[in-house]
NUVO-207629 format. One record per residue (C-alpha): residue in three letters; x, y, z. Coordinates in steps of 0.5 Angstrom, whole numbers, always signed. Example, Ala and Ser with C-alpha at 12.3 -4.5 7.8 and 13.67 -1.06 7.14 Angstrom:
! residues 2
residuo=ALA | px=+25 | py=-9 | pz=+16
residuo=SER | px=+27 | py=-2 | pz=+14
***
This chain:
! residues 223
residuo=UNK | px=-36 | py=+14 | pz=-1
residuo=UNK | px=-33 | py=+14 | pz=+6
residuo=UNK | px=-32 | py=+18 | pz=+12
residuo=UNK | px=-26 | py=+23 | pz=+11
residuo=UNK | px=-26 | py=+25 | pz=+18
residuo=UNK | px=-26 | py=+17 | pz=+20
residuo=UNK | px=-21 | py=+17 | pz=+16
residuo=UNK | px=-16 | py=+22 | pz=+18
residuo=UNK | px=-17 | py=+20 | pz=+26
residuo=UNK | px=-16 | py=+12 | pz=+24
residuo=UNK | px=-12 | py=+12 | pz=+19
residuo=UNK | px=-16 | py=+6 | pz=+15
residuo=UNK | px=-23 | py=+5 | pz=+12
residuo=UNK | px=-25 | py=-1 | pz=+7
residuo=UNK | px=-29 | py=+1 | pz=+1
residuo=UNK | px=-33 | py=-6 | pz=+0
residuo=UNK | px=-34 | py=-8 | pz=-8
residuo=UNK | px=-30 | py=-1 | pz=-10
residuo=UNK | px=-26 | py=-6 | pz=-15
residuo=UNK | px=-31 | py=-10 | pz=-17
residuo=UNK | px=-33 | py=-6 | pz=-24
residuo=UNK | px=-25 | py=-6 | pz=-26
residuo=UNK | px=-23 | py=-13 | pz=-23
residuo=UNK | px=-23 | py=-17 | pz=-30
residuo=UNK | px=-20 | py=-10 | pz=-33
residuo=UNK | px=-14 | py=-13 | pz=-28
residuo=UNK | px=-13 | py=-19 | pz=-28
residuo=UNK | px=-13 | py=-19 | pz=-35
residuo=UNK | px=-7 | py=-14 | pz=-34
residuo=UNK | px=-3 | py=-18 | pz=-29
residuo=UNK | px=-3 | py=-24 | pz=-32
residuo=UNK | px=+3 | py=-25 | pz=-34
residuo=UNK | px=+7 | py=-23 | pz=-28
residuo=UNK | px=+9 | py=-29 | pz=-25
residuo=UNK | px=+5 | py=-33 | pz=-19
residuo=UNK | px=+12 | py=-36 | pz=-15
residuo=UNK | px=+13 | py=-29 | pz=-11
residuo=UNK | px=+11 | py=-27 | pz=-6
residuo=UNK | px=+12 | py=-19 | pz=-8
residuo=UNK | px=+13 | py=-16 | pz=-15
residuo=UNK | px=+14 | py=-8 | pz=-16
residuo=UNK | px=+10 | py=-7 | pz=-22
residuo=UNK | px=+13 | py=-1 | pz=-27
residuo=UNK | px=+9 | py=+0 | pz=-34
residuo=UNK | px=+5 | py=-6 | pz=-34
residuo=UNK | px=+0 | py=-5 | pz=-40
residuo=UNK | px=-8 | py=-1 | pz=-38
residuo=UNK | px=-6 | py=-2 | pz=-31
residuo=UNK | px=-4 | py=+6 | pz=-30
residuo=UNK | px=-11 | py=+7 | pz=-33
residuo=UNK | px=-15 | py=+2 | pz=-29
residuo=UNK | px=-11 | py=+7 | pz=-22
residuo=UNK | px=-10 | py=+13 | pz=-24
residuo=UNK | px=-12 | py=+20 | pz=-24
residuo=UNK | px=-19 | py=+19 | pz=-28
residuo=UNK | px=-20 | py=+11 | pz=-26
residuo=UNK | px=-25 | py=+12 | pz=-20
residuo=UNK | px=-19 | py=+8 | pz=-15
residuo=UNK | px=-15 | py=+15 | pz=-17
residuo=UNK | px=-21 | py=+20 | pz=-15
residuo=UNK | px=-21 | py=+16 | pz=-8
residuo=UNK | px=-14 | py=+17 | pz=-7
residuo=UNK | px=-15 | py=+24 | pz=-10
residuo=UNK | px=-21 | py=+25 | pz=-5
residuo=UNK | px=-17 | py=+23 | pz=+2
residuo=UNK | px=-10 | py=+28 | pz=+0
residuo=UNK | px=-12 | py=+32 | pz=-6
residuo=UNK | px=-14 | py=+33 | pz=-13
residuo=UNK | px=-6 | py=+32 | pz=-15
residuo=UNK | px=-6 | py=+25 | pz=-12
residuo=UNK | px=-2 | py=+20 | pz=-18
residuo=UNK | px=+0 | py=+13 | pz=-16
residuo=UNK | px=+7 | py=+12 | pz=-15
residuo=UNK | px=+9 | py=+6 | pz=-13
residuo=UNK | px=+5 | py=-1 | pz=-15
residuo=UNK | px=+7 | py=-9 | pz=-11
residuo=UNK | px=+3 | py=-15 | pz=-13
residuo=UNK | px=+3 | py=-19 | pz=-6
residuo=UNK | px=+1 | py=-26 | pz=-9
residuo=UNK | px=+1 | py=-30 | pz=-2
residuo=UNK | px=-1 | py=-37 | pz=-3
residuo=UNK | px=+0 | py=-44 | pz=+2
residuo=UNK | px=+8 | py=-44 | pz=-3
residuo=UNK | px=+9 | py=-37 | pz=-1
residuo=UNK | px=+6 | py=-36 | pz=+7
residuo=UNK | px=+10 | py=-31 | pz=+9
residuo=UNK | px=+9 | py=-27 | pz=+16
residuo=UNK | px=+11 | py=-20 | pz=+17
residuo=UNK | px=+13 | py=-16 | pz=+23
residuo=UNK | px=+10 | py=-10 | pz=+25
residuo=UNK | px=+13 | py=-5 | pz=+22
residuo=UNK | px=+12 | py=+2 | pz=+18
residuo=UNK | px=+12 | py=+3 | pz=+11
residuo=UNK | px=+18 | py=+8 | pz=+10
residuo=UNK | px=+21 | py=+9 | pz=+3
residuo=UNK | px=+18 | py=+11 | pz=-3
residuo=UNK | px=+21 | py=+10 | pz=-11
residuo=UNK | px=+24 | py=+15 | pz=-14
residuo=UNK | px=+27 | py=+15 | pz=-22
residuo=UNK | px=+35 | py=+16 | pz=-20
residuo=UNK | px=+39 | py=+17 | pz=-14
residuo=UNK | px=+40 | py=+24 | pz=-12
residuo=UNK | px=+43 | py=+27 | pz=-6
residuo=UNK | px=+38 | py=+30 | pz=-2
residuo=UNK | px=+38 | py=+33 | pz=+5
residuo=UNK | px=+33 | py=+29 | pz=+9
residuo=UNK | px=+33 | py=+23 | pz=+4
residuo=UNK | px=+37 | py=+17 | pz=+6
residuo=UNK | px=+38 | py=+11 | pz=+7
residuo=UNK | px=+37 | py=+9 | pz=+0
residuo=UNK | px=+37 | py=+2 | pz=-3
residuo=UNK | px=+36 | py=-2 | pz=-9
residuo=UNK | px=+29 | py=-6 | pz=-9
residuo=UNK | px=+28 | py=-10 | pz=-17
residuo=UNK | px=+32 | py=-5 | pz=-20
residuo=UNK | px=+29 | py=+0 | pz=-18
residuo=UNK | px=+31 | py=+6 | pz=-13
residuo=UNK | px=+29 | py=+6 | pz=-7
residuo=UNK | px=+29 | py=+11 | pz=-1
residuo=UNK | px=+27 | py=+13 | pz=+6
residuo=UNK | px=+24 | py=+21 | pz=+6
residuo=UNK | px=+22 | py=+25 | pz=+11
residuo=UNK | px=+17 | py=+23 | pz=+15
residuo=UNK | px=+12 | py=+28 | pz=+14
residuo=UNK | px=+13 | py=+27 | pz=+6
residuo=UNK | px=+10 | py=+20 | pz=+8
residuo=UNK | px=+4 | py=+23 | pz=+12
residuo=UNK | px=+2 | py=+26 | pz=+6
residuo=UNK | px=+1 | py=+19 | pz=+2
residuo=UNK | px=-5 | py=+13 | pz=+2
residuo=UNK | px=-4 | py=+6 | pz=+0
residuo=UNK | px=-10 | py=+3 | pz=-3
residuo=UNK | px=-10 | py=-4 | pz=-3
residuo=UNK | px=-14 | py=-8 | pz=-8
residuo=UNK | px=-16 | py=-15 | pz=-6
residuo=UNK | px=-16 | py=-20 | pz=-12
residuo=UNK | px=-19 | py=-26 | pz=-8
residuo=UNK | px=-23 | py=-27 | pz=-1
residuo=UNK | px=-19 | py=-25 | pz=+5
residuo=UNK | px=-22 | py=-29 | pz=+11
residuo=UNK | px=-19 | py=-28 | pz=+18
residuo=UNK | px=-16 | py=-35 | pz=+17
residuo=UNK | px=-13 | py=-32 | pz=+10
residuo=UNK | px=-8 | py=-28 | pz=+13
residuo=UNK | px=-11 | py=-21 | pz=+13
residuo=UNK | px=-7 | py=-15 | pz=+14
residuo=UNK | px=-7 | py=-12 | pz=+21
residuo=UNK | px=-6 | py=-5 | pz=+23
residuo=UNK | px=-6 | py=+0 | pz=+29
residuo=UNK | px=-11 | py=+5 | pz=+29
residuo=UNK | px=-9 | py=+12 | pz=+29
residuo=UNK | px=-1 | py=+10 | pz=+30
residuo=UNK | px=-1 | py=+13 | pz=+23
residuo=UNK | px=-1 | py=+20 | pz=+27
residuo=UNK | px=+5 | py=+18 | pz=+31
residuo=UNK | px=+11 | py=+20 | pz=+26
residuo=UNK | px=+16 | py=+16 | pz=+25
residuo=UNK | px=+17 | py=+10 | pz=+32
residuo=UNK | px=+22 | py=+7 | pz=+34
residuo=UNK | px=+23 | py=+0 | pz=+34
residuo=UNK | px=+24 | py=+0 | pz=+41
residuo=UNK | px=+17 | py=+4 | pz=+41
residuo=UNK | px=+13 | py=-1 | pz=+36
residuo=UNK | px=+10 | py=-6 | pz=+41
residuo=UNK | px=+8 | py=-1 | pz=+46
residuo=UNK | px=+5 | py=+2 | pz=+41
residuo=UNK | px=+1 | py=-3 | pz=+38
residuo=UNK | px=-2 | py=-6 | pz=+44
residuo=UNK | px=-3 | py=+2 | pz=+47
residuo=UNK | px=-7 | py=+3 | pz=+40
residuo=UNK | px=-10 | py=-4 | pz=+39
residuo=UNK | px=-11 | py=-8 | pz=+33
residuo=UNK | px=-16 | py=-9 | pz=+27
residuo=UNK | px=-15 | py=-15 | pz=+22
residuo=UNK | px=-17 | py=-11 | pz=+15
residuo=UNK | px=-22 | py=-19 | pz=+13
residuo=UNK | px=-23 | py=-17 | pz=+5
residuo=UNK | px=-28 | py=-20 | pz=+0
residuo=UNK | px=-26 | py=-20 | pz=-7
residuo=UNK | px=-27 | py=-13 | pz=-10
residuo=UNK | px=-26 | py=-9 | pz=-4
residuo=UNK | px=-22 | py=-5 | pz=-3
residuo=UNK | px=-18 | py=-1 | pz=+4
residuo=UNK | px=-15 | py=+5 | pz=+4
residuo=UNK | px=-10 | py=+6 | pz=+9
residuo=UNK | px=-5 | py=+12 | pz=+11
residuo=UNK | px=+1 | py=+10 | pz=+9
residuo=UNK | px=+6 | py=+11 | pz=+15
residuo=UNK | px=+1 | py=+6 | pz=+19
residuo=UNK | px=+3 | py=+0 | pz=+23
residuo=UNK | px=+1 | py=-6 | pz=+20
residuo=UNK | px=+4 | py=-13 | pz=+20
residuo=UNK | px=+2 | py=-20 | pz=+17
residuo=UNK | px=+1 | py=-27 | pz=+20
residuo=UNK | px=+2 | py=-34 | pz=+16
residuo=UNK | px=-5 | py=-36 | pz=+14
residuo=UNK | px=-7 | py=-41 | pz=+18
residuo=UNK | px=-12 | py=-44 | pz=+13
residuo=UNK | px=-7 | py=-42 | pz=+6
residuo=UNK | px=-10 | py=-40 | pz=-1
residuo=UNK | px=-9 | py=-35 | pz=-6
residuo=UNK | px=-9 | py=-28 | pz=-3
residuo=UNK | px=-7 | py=-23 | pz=-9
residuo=UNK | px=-7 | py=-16 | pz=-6
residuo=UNK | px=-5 | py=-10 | pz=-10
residuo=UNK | px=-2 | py=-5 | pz=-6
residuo=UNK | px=-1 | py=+2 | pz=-9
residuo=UNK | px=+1 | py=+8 | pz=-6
residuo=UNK | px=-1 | py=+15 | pz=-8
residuo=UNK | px=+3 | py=+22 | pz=-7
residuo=UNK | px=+0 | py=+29 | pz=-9
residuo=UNK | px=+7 | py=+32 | pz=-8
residuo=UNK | px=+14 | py=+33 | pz=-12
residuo=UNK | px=+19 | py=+32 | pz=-9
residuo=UNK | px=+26 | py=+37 | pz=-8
residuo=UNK | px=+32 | py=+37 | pz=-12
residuo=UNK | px=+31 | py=+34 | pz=-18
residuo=UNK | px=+28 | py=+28 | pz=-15
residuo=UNK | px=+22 | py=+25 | pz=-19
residuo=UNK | px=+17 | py=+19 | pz=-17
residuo=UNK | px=+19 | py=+12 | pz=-21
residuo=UNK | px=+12 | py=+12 | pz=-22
residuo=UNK | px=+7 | py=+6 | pz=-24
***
């Protein structure tokens, strides 16, 4: 399926056409989400926890790259088109959902996304994490295509002061993508996005899957 060890040294990998058996399984279950944002945190969408998780082949990929445990944890509908051509800095991904707030050593800052709580944890705990993204629609060099830095994953959490020098001390790749594909991604990877130079509809599904529990109580706001 794909190169663990490549993997673990990168911190991403595209899987070509490993979506495309379940495409229409979610398009059909997205259907209803609104087309006029740019990201929509996803909770109990119907058939879409069976099209990722744990049985799902898209589940027993993340499973394979940090354990049988694996669940999905957290799901976004990115929907970029020439309405919504947004660009974003590079950054870290750094907070994950959690079902109530509860004060815990090592959590924090926490804040309030679409309702639901979200919170920064320690780094480690994010480098136990993958997130897959499921390309909905052609991703061409021109269409905006995620960027990433190759093996910043591995750094810990960087500074902001610290962000640049390390992009350009690790280099760049453009994740291009065909409908179907999916890349698999070490979650605390830097990464960014560009406004598309020639926008069209670029919907991603983005989900994070985590394999450990969290302390004190705390419990993943789930899919």
């Amino acid at each position: 399926m794909f190169d663990l060890d490549h993997f673990s040294l990168t911190g991403a990998v595209r899987l070509p056409g490993h979506a495309c058996a379940v495409m229409t399984s979610i398009e059909e279950a997205l259907k209803r989400i609104p087309n006029d944002h740019p990201g929509i945190r996803l909770r109990e969408i119907a058939a879409l926890p069976e099209l990722i998780g744990a049985q799902s082949q898209i589940g027993q990929t993340a499973q394979r790259a940090i354990g049988p445990q694996a669940m999905p944890v957290r799901a976004i509908l990115f929907d970029k088109s020439s309405n919504t051509n947004w660009s974003l800095g590079w950054h870290q991904d750094r907070t994950i959902c959690v079902d109530q707030r509860i004060e815990t050593p090592g959590y924090g800052p926490w804040t309030i996304k679409q309702g639901i709580q979200h919170v920064s944890p320690p780094i480690k705990l994010l480098e136990s994490m993958v997130t897959m993204r499921i390309h909905l629609d052609d991703v061409p060099a021109s269409n905006a295509p995620l960027l990433i830095a190759p093996g910043s994953h591995r750094m810990g959490r960087i500074a902001e002061c610290d962000v640049a020098e390390t992009v350009k001390r690790c280099g760049t790749v453009a994740c291009i993508a065909d409908a179907g594909d999916v890349w698999l991604y070490s979650t605390p990877i830097l990464h960014a996005s560009e406004a598309a130079a020639v926008p069209s509809r670029r919907r991603v599904l983005q989900i994070d899957y985590a394999a450990a529990k969290l302390p004190n109580g705390l419990n993943w706001a789930g899919v």
